[in-house]
Structure formats: C-alpha cells, structure tokens
KEDRENMAR-65294 format. One line per 10 residues: number of its first residue (from 1); their letters; for each residue x, y, z of C-alpha. Coordinates in steps of 0.5 Angstrom, whole numbers. Each point is the difference from the previous one (the first is absolute). Layout:
NUM = a = X/Y/Z ~ ...
% end
This chain:
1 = xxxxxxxxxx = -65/62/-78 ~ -3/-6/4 ~ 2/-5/-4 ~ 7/3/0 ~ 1/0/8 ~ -3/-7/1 ~ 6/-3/-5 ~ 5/5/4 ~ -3/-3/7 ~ 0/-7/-4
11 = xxxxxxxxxx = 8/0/-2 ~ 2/4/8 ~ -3/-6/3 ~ 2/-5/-6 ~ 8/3/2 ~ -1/0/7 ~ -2/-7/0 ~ 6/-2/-3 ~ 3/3/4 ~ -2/-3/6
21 = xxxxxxxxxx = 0/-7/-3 ~ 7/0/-3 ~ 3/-2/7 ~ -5/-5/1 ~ 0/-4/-6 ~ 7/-2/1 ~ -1/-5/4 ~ -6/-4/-4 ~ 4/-2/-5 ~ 2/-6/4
31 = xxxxxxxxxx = -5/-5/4 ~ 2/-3/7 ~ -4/-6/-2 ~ 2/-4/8 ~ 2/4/6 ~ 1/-5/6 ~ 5/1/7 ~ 0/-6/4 ~ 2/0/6 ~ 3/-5/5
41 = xxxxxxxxxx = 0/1/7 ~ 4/-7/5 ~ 1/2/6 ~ 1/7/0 ~ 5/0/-6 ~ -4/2/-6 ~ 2/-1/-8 ~ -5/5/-5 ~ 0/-2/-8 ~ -3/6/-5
51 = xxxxxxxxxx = 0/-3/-6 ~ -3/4/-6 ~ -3/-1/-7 ~ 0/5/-5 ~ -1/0/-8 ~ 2/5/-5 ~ -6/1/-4 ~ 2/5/-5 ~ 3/-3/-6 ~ 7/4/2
61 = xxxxxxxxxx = 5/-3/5 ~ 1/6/6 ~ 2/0/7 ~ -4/-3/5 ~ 1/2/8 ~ 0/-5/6 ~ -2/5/5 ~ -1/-2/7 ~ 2/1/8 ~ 2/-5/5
71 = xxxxxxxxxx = 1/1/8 ~ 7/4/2 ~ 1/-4/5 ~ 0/-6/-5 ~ 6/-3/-4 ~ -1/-1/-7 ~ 1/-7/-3 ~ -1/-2/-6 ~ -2/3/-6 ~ -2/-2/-7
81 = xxxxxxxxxx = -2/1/-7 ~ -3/-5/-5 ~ -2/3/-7 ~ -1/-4/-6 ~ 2/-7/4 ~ 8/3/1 ~ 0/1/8 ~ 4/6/3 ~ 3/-1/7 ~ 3/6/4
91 = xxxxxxxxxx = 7/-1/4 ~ 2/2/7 ~ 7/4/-1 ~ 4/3/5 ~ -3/7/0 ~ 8/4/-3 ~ -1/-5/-5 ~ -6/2/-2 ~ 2/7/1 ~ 4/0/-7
101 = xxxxxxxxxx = -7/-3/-5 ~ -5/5/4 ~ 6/5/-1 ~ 0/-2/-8 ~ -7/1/0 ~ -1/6/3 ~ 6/4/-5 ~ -4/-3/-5 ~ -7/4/2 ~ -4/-5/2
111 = xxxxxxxxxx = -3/-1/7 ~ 4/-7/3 ~ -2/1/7 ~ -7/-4/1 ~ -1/0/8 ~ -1/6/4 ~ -3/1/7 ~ -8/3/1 ~ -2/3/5 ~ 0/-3/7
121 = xxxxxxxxxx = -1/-8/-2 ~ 1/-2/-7 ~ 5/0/-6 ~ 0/1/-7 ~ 1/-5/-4 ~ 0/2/-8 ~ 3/-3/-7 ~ -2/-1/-6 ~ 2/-4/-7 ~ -2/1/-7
131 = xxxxxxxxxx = -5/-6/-2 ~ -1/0/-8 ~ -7/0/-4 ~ -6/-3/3 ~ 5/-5/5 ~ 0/-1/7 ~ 4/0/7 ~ 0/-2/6 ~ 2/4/6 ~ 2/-4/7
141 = xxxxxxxxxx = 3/4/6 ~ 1/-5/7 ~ 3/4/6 ~ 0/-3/7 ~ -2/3/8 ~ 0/-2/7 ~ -6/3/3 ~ 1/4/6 ~ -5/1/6 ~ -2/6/2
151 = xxxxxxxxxx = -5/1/5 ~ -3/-7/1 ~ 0/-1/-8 ~ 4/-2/-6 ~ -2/4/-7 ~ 1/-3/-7 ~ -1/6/-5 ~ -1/-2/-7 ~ -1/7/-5 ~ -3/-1/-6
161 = xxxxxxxxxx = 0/5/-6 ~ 0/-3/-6 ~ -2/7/-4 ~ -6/-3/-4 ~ -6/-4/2 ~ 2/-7/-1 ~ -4/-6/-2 ~ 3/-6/3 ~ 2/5/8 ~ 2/-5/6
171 = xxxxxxxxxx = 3/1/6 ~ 1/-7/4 ~ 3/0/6 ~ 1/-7/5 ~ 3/1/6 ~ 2/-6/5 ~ 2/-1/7 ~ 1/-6/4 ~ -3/4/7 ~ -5/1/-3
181 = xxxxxxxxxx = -4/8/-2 ~ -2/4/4 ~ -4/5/-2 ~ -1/3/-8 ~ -2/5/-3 ~ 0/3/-7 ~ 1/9/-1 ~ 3/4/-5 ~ -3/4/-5 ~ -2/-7/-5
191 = xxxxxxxxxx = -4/-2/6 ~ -5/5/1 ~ -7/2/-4 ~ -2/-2/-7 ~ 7/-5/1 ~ -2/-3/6 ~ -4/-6/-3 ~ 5/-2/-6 ~ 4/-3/8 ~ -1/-6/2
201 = xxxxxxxxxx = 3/-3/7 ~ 2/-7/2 ~ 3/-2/7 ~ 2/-7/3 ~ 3/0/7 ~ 7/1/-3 ~ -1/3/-8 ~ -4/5/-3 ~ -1/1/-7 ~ -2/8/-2
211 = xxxxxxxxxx = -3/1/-7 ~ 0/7/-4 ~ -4/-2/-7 ~ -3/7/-2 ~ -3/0/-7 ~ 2/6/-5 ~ -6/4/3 ~ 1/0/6 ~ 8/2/-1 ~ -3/7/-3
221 = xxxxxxxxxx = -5/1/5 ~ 4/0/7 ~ 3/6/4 ~ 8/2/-4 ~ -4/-4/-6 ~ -1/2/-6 ~ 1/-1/-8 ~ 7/-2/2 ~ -3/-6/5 ~ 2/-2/7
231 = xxxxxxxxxx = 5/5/4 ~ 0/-3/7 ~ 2/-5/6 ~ -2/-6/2 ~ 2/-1/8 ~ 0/-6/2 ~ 0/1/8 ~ 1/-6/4 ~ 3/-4/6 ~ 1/-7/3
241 = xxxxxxxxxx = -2/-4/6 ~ 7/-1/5 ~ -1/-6/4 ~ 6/1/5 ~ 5/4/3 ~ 5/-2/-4 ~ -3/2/-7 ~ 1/-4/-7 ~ 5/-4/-2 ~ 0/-2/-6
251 = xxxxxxxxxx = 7/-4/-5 ~ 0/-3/-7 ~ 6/-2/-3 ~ 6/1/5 ~ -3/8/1 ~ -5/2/5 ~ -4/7/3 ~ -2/1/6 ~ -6/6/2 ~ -1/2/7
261 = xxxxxxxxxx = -5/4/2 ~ -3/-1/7 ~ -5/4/2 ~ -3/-3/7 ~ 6/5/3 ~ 0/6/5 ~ 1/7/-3 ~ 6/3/1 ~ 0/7/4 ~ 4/3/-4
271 = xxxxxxxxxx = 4/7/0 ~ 0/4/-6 ~ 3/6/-2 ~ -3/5/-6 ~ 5/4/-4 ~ -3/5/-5 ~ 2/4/-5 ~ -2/8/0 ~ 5/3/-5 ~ -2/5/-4
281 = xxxxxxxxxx = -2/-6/-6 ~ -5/-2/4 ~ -4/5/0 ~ -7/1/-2 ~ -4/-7/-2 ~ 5/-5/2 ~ 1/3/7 ~ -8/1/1 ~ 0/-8/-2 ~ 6/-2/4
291 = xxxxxxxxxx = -4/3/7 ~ -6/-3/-2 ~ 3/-7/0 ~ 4/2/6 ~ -7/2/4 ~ -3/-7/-2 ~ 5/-4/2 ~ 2/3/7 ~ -8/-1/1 ~ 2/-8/-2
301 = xxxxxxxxxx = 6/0/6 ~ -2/-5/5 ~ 0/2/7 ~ 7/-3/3 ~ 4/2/-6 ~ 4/7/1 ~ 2/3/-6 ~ 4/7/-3 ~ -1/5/-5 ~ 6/4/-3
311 = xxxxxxxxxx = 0/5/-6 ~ 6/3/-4 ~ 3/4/-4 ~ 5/3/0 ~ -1/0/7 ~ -2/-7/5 ~ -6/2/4 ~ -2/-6/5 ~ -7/1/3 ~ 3/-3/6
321 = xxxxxxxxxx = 7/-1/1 ~ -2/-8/3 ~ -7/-5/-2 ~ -7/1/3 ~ -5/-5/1 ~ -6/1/-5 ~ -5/1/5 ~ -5/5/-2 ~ 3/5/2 ~ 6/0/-3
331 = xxxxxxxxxx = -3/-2/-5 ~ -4/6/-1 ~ 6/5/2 ~ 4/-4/-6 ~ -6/1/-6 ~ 0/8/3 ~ 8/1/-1 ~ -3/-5/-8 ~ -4/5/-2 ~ 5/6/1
341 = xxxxxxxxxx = 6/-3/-4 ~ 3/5/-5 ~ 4/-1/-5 ~ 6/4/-1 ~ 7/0/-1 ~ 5/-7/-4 ~ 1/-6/3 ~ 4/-3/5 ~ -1/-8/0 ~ 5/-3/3
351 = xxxxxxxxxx = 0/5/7 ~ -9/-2/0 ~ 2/-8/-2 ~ 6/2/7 ~ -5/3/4 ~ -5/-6/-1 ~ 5/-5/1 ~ 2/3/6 ~ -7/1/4 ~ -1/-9/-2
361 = xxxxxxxxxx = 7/-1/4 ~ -2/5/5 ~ -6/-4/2 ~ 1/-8/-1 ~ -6/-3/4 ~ 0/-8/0 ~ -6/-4/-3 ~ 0/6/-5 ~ 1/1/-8 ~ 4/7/-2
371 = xxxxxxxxxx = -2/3/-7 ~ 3/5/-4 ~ -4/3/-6 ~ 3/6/-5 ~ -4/4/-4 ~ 3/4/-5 ~ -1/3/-7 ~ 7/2/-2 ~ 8/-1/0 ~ 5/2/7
381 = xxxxxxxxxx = 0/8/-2 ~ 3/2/7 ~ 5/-2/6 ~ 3/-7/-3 ~ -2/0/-7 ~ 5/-5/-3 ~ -4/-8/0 ~ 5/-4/2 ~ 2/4/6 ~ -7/0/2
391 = xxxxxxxxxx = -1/-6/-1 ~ 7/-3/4 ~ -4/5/6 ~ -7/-3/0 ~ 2/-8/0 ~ 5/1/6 ~ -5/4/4 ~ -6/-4/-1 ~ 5/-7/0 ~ -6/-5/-1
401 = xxxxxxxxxx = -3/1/4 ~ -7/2/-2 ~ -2/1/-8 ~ -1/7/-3 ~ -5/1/-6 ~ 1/5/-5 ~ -5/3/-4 ~ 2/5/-5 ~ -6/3/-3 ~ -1/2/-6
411 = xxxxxxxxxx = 5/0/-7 ~ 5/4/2 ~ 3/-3/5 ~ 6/-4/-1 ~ -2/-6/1 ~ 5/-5/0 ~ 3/4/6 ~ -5/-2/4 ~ -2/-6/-1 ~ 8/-2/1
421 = xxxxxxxxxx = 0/3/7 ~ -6/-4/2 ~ 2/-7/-1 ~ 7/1/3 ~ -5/1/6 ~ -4/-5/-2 ~ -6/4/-2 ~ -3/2/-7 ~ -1/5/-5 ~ -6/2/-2
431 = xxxxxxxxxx = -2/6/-6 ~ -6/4/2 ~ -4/2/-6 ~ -2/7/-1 ~ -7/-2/-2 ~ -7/3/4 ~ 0/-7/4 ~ 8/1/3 ~ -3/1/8 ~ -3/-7/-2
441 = xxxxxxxxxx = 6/-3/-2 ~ 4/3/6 ~ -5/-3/5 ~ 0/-7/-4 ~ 8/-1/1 ~ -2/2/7 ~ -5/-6/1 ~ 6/-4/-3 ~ 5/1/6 ~ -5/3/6
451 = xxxxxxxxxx = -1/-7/3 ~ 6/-4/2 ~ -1/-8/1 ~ 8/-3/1 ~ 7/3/0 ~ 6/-3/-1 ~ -2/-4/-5 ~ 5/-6/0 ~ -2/-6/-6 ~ 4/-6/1
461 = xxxxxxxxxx = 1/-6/-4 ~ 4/-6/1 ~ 1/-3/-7 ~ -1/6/-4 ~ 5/3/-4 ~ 0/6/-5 ~ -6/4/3 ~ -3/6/0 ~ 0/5/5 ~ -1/-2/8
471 = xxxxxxxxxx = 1/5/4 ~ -6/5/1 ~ 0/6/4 ~ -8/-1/2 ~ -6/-2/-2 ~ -7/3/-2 ~ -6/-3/0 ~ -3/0/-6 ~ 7/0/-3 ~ 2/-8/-2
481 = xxxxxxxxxx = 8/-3/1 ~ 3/-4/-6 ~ 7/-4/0 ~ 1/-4/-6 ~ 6/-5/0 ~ 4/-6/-3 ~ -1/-6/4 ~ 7/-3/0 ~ 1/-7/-3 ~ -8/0/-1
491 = xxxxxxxxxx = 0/-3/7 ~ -7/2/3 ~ 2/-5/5 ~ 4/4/4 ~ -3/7/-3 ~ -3/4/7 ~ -3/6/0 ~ 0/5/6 ~ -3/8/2 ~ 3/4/7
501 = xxxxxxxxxx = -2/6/1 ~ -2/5/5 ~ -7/1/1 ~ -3/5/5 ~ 1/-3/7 ~ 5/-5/-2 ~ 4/-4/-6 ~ -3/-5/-4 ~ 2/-6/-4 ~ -3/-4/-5
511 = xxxxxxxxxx = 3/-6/-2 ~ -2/-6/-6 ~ 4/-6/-1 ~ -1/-6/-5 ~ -2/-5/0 ~ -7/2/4 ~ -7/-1/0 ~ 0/5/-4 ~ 6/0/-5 ~ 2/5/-5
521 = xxxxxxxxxx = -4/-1/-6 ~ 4/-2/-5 ~ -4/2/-8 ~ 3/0/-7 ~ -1/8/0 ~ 6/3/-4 ~ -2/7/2 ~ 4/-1/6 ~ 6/0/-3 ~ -1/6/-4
531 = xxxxxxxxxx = -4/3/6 ~ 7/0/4 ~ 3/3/-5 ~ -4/5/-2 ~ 0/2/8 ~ 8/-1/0 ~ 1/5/-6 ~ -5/5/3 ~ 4/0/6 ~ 7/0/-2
541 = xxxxxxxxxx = -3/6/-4 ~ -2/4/6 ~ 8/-3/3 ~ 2/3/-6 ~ -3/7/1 ~ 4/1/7 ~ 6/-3/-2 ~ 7/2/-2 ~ 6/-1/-3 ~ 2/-8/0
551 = xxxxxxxxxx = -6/-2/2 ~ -5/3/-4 ~ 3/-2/-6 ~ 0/-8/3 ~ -8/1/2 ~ -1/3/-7 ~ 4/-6/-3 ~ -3/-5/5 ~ -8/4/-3 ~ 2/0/-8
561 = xxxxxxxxxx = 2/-8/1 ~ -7/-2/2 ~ -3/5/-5 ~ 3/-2/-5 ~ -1/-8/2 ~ -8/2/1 ~ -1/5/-5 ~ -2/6/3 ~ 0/7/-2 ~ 2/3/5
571 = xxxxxxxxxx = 4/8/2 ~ 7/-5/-1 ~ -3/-3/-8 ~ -4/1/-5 ~ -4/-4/-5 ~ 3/1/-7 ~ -7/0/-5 ~ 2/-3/-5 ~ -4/0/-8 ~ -1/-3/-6
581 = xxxxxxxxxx = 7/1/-4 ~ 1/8/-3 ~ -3/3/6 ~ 4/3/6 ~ -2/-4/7 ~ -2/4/5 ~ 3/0/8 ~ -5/-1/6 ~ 3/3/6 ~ -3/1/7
591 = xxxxxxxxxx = -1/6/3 ~ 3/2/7 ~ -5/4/4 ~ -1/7/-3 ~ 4/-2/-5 ~ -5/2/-5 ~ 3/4/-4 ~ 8/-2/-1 ~ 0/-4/-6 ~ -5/7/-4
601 = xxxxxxxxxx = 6/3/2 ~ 6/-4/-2 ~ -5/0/-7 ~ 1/8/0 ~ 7/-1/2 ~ 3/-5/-6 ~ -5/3/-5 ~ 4/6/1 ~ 7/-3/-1 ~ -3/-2/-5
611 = xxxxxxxxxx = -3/6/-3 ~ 7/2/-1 ~ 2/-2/-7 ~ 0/-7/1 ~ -6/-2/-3 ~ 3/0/-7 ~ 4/-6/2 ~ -5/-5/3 ~ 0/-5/-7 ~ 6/-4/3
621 = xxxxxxxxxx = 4/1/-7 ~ 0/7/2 ~ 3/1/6 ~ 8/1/1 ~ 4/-1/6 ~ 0/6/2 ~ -6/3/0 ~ -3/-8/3 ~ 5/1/5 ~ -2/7/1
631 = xxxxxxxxxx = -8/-1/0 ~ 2/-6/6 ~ 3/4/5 ~ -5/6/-1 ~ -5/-5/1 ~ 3/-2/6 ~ 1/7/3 ~ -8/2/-2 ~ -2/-7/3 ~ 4/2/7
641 = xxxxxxxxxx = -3/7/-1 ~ -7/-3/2 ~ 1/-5/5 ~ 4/6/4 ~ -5/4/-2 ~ -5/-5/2 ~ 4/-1/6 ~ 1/7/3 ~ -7/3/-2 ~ -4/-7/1
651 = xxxxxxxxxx = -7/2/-2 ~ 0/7/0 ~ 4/-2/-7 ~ -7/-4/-1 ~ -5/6/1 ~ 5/4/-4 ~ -1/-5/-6 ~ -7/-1/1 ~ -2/7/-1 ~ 4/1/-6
661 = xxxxxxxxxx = -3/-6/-3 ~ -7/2/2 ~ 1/7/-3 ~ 4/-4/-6 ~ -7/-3/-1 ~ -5/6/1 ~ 5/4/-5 ~ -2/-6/-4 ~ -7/-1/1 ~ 0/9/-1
671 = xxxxxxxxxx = 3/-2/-6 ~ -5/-4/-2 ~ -5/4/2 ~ 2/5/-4 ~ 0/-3/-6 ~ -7/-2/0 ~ -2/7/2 ~ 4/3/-5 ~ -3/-5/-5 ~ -8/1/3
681 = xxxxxxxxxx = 2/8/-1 ~ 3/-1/-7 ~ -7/-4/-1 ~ -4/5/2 ~ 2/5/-3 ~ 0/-4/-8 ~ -8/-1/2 ~ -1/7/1 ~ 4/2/-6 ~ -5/-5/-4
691 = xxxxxxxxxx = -6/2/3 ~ 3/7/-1 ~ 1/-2/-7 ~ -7/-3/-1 ~ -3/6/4 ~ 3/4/-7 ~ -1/-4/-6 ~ -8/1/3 ~ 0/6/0 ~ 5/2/-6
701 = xxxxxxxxxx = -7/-1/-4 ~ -6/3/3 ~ 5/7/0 ~ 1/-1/-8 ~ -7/-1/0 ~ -3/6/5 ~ 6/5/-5 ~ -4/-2/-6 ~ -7/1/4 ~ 3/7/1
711 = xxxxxxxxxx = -1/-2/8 ~ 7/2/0 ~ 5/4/-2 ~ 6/-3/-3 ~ 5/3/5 ~ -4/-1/6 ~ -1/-7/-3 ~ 8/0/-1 ~ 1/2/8 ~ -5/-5/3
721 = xx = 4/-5/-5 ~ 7/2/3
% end
C-alpha cells in the first residue's frame, strides 16, 4: 500500500509541475543574447535606442517577440528589424492610410495593433516576427522626447524589461548641457539595493555619463525580479546650472531654442479658487482622498494669498460667496467645511466652473495671480449637459484672464472634454489616477502651479520666423519656458531674443542681441531642428484638440506634415511594421489619453462582420463582388460602431471590455484547472483500483488455503472472497 501511494504523490506532483511550467517554458525557447538602451540627452532633448538580440535556439522556425515600453510623452522615430543580413524598416504613414493594413490584419484574426497606453507614464510597444531554425534577429526601437521641468528637475526615464536574464545588459545614457549641470541624481527601481553597485557615474561640469551593467545574477535578485530578469525604471533626475535671466539660447543650422527659467524673481500672491466635485460618484475612497489632499494644501497657502472653496452637485454651494485671506482662521474654518463634504446628487460643471469664474472676477487685486483648479470624476449630468454649450460659456466668462486647470480623476471621466476646456483658458488637463497614492498626486499638481513668478509672458524675436508658441499666462518656479524657432535667412546677426513680463511689483524686460560679449552659441547640434519640431507637432496637437471646422483640419494638416517629414508616430500617423515577405505587417498607432481599450474594441467589432459567413471567401479567388462588396461595408459600419462606441462611453467601454476579458482568462484558466483536476482524480482512482486488485490477487490465495485446512468453510470463504 506504501509503495502505491508514493507512486500516486510522485505523478500529482509530476502532473502539477507540468502544469506550472508549460507557461513558463514557452519563452526559453529563444536566447536574447544582447539587450542595450542608449540614450542621449543634448540640451534637454533626448534621443533613446533599444536595440535587442535574440537567437532561435531550437532547430524549428517560431515566432520571436520584441516586447517593450517607452515614455508617453515621447514619439516613436524609428524602427527596424534585421534577420539573416536583410534590414526591415517601419514607414511612418498617414494614420487613415494605415487604417486599411491594420483593418485587413484584424479580419484576418491577428493582433495588428502594437502601441497601447500603460498605466499613468508608459506605452507598450509590442511585435513580432518569425525567425527560421537557429538563425537570429535584430530588434531596434528609437523614439524622441523633450524633457519637461517640473518642480526644479528634469527626469529621463528609461524601463527596462527584457523577459529574461541577459548576458550582454546595458544602459548608457550621456547627457550634455552647454550651462553646465547642476545637480544629478540616480532613482528608480534598478538603482536600489543588490543593483546599486552594477552603476557607475561619471560628470563634468557640463556632461554626465550613467552606466547600468548588471550581471545575469544580479538581474534575478533585485525587487520586481526574478526568473524573467530585470522589471523596473532607471530615473535619471537632473537639473542645469542657469548663469543669467535671459536663460539658454542655443542655434544650429538656421534652427534655434530658447529656455527661460529665471528663479532670482519674487512670488507672486495669487488667488485661487478650489471647485470640487461632490456627486454621488465621488463617494467613498476617492472623497476621503480628495479631502485629505485638500486639508494639505490649504496648510500650504501662504498668508497674503486669498482663495475659495466651492462644491457641486447637482447644486453649487460656495463656502463663501467672495475669497478670504488664508490667515489662520480662515484657513481652520475652510478645512472644518472640508472635512464635512458629502457626496450626493449628479453633476452640475458648468454652473460650479460659472461660479468659480465669477468669485476671481469679482475680486481682481493688482500684483496678484488668479487660478482656477476643477476636480471632477464624471461627465456634466445636470444643468447645462451639451459640451459644446459649456465650453462657449466657461471661455467668455474667464476671456483669459487667468488659467483653469482640470483635473479629472479617475478612468470614467471623459477625458477629452476636460483637457478641451483647459487649454482654451490656458490651463491644462491632468488625470488623477485611482491608486492609494491619488492625494499625493492632487498635492504634487498643486506644488506645480502654488507659486507664480511672472504673468503675461511675452517672448519676442526679431529675426525668428516659424515659432513655437510665445504667449504664456504665467510662470511657475520651478517650471521652465521653451520657444524653439526658425532663424530667417541663417541671419544671427540680426537675430534678438527678448522677455516682458509682469512680476510682483512691476514689468520686467529681458532682452539679448548679437553680436554681444556673449553670443549666441552657434553648434553642429541637428536635434534642434527636430526639437523644434517635435515641440511645433506637440503643440498644433494641443491647437487641434480645441479647435473646430476650418481651422482644425489646417493645424491637423500643418501637424500631419511635419510628422510625416520627421517621422514621428503620433495620434495623427502610424508607423507601418513591415516583414519578411508572406507575413502580414502590423500597424503601430499612438494612443490618445485613456484611449486604451479602442482599438480591442474595433478588433471585437470587425471579427464580428466577420463572423458572419465571410471567412469562407478570405482566399482572394474566392471572394464575388457582391459578397466583397458586402463584407466592406459591413466592416465599416462595426468599425464605426466602435469608435462611436468609444466615443459615447469612453472608459466606461474599457472597464466593461477588461472585465469580460478577465473573466474570459479566469474561465480558462477553470478550465484548465479543471482538466488537470480531473486528470489527477481519474488517476487516483486507477492507483486505488490497482492497489485494490493487488490487495485481492494476495489474499485469493491464503482463502483457497485456509478452506483446504478446513479453517474455513467454503461458503464463508466465498462471502468473504465476494
């Protein structure tokens, strides 16, 4: 019996292992022999390369994946693949025109859309290509980004996840700045603990060079490590030495940037107007981190500020009809009326924007900055509720006068609406995630804009042509300014550079004309000329998105040129994957903000059309007019369907689509679970039936025995056999 229970325990966990291994073994089948990102950092503007190796090790061609993420705020510039000595470059189309490839793959069942958003800063960048019997492939991803200062630094992130312990790993980034650097300093997950010594720093005065070498140890022992290698983000947190108020002005080739950061400036007092959401969708965690961000940073108002608090429903009730100083009284009578907010009732944004709107114009005090911050976490529900009304309304009330910021939190709000109505008043959009860290991330937008420097910021140049935008409604310390631009005929001579503003206490003018005792400096630098673009296509991006009619298909015309001349993959193009031939390319699009889940959802759509009797035509000699005829312009209405779709529910769709795929994946998994349940029972009971059968065949022949000893009758011995 011993024996048989230790080889019934030997297969469970001979079955169970299996099991448990056949996800992971999939993957080892392909060697990523060489994993480098290299990245260059030239005044601010930074240029990253992944470049990964991979060997087929099995004497079988398979598919190999390229699987990677990239900052969102960065575009996509090249990419490549190079097997067997042939080089495979991506091309940069008009996003329509790619439209019909990815279409075709996606009626053809295969996943043809390889850029999708995740979580709060990163992209997904993910494709793959079938590599013949123990040959080899080359990988190479290259995209672009301006970094931004925020609070006092620059940040250049760098994720690093190649899905397997590498023998050849590295990061090298090299970062150069003409002013000089600062301060840097090196963060992230990569940078702490057992993987703190595979770094190594080097710095000038004016460049740095970080270096990230871990070994194929090393790469299985860090935290969010393990049998799959590194998983985490190298942060390279850094800012630059500014030598006078005028800021950095740096040409190359007819092109020229301009920073602007003066900190040597009095705060501005400013007046700030707080309006918060309280409808019924607010309520539990996200209020209960809304009023703990709110206590926080009404402790951090200065003393000669004067602010409002306003909450809204269905209803708009302002604590006080007009603003109060933030002297300690009020200030302890605000976050007393904070800590009783209730959440009830739908949502009434444009009367709550009105009100706010109202309180900054019936209050203007001279030498002041007015803000106007909105949190909300769902769409207009009462009062006015059609978007274009309200935004009509919110624009000529506030007529540029001071900035509003929206802030939506969380995945249902809709999104565009928002971010639309802050950069018409010169604001912002910014999603708050839903995450135990969204009071921080309240408070962390707050310390962006809680102390004004300059307002009415004017950026003058007189032999510029072609710029960026000039016109700013303030300036925040720690914030920073960039005006990139054309110099008209190459003509530095004549070229000036000139700042007004309005400080605390009076207007300000900066001014730099060359020739001086300190010139512009002239450098062989070609990322200016693809800075200014990158930051020209940026901003008609922004112009598009609050635009209409005529003019919004010129800035989107105006923005597609310059993508499809300087090859980024943007909202308006998409970079066509192309393969070896007899495989289908795919189509890298980039995904507007919570636009996560569209194009899964124009995959269910069109697999739908083509669910219906259509796949017995797919061969192209098999396919009559009229049923091809027919299969197009069902497509077109389920591809319709989905943007609409999309459209009318934004991420309300997501959730929906994640939740059904997450119960498709648990009623696989069931069901695999099941299977090997069920095959451990049917086991179980074979062992028993044999031990049983064993058992019998033993003892057949001591009864026979005993009857003819005459110790047992033969009819008991038959009852006992039975």
């Amino acid at each position: 019996m011993l024996e048989g229970v230790s080889v019934q325990v030997s297969l469970i966990g001979l079955l169970l292992a299996c099991a448990t291994t056949a996800t992971t073994s999939k993957n080892r089948d392909w060697d990523i022999y060489s994993f480098h990102i290299n990245s260059t950092v030239t005044s601010r503007y930074a240029t990253t390369i992944i470049t990964s190796r991979v060997a087929n090790r099995i004497n079988a061609s398979q598919e190999i994946e390229f699987h990677v993420k990239i900052p969102k705020n960065a575009f996509i510039s090249k990419f490549r693949m190079t097997i067997e000595g042939q080089t495979y470059d991506g091309v940069v189309k008009e996003k329509e025109e790619a439209q019909q490839q990815y279409t075709q793959a996606v009626s053809r069942g295969q996943s043809a859309g390889i850029v999708s958003s995740v979580g709060r800063t990163l992209e997904e960048f993910k494709t793959s290509v079938n590599v013949a019997a123990l040959s080899k492939v080359t990988f190479e991803l290259t995209y672009e980004e301006l970094l931004k200062r925020r609070l006092g630094k620059y940040e250049l992130l760098i994720h690093a996840r190649p899905m397997q312990p590498v023998a050849d790993f590295k990061i090298d980034v090299h970062i150069s700045e003409q002013h000089g650097i600062n301060f840097l300093e090196i963060k992230g997950g990569l940078s702490t603990k057992q993987l703190a010594n595979a770094i190594t720093k080097t710095q000038t005065p004016t460049e740095a060079w970080v270096n990230f070498y871990p070994s194929k140890e090393q790469q299985t022992q860090c935290d969010g490590c393990g049998d799959q290698g590194l998983n985490g983000d190298l942060v390279i947190v850094y800012d630059v030495q500014r030598k006078n108020s005028i800021g950095e002005l740096k040409e190359s080739e007819g092109y020229f940037v301009h920073y602007f950061a003066p900190s040597d400036l009095p705060r501005i007092p400013k007046n700030v107007v707080f309006i918060i959401d309280r409808s019924g969708s607010m309520s539990g965690r996200k209020m209960e981190q809304t009023r703990e961000a709110l206590l926080k940073i009404l402790g951090d108002l200065a003393e000669d500020d004067h602010f409002g608090l306003i909450t809204f429903d269905s209803d708009v009730s302002p604590w006080k009809n007009e603003l109060l100083q933030a002297n300690q009284r009020n200030l302890e009578a605000a976050k007393s009326f904070a800590r009783e907010i209730k959440e009830n009732g739908a949502t009434d944004i444009n009367a709550a924007v009105l009100k706010g709107t109202d309180m900054l114009n019936r209050h203007p005090r001279e030498g002041t900055a007015s803000i106007l911050i909105l949190l909300t976490d769902g769409d207009p529900t009462s009062g006015v509720t059609n978007l274009e009304m309200i935004h009509k309304n919110v624009k000529k009330a506030i007529n540029s006068k001071f900035p509003l910021y929206c802030l939506g939190f969380g995945m249902n709000v809709k999104f565009e609406f928002l971010e639309k109505m802050a950069l018409e008043n010169n604001g912002v959009g910014r999603r708050i995630y839903e995450d135990s860290d969204a009071a921080l991330q309240l408070q962390g937008f707050y310390e962006e804009v809680a102390t004004p420097l300059l307002t009415d910021v004017q950026m003058v140049y007189l032999g510029g042509a072609n710029l960026t935008q000039t016109h700013f409604s303030q300036y925040y310390n720690g914030s920073e300014i960039v005006v990139a631009g054309q110099i008209t005929d190459n003509n530095i001579a004549e070229f000036t550079a000139e700042v007004i503003a309005i400080s605390k206490s009076n207007k300000v003018k900066y001014s730099k004309a060359t020739p001086s005792e300190d010139p512009i400096k002239a450098s062989s630098d070609s990322n200016i000329q693809r800075l200014w673009a990158y930051l020209t296509v940026k901003q008609l991006l922004d112009k598009e998105v609050k635009s209409s009619g005529d003019e919004k298909e010129k800035v989107k015309k105006e923005a597609l040129d310059l993508c499809l001349k300087y090859g980024f993959v943007t909202p308006l193009t998409s970079m066509v994957v192309t393969k070896p031939q007899g495989e289908d390319s795919q189509v890298a699009h980039k995904p507007k903000e919570g636009e996560k889940a569209i194009e899964s959802m124009l995959d269910t759509y069109v697999s739908r059309a083509h669910g219906r009797g259509f796949n017995t035509y797919l061969q192209a000699d098999q396919k009559p007019k009229k049923w091809e005829k027919h299969r197009e312009s069902m497509l077109h209405t389920y591809e319709s369907r989905a943007h609409a779709s999309w459209d009318n529910t934004e991420d309300k769709d997501v959730m929906q689509y994640h939740s059904v795929s997450a119960s498709m994946n648990i009623a696989l998994m069931a069901g695999i679970i099941g299977v090997v349940v069920a095959a451990i029972l049917v086991l179980i009971i074979i062992i028993i039936i044999y031990c049983c059968c064993c058992r019998k065949k033993k003892e057949e022949p001591e009864y026979e025995m005993a009857v003819e000893r005459g110790e047992v009758h033969e009819k008991e011995a038959i009852e006992n056999s039975a």
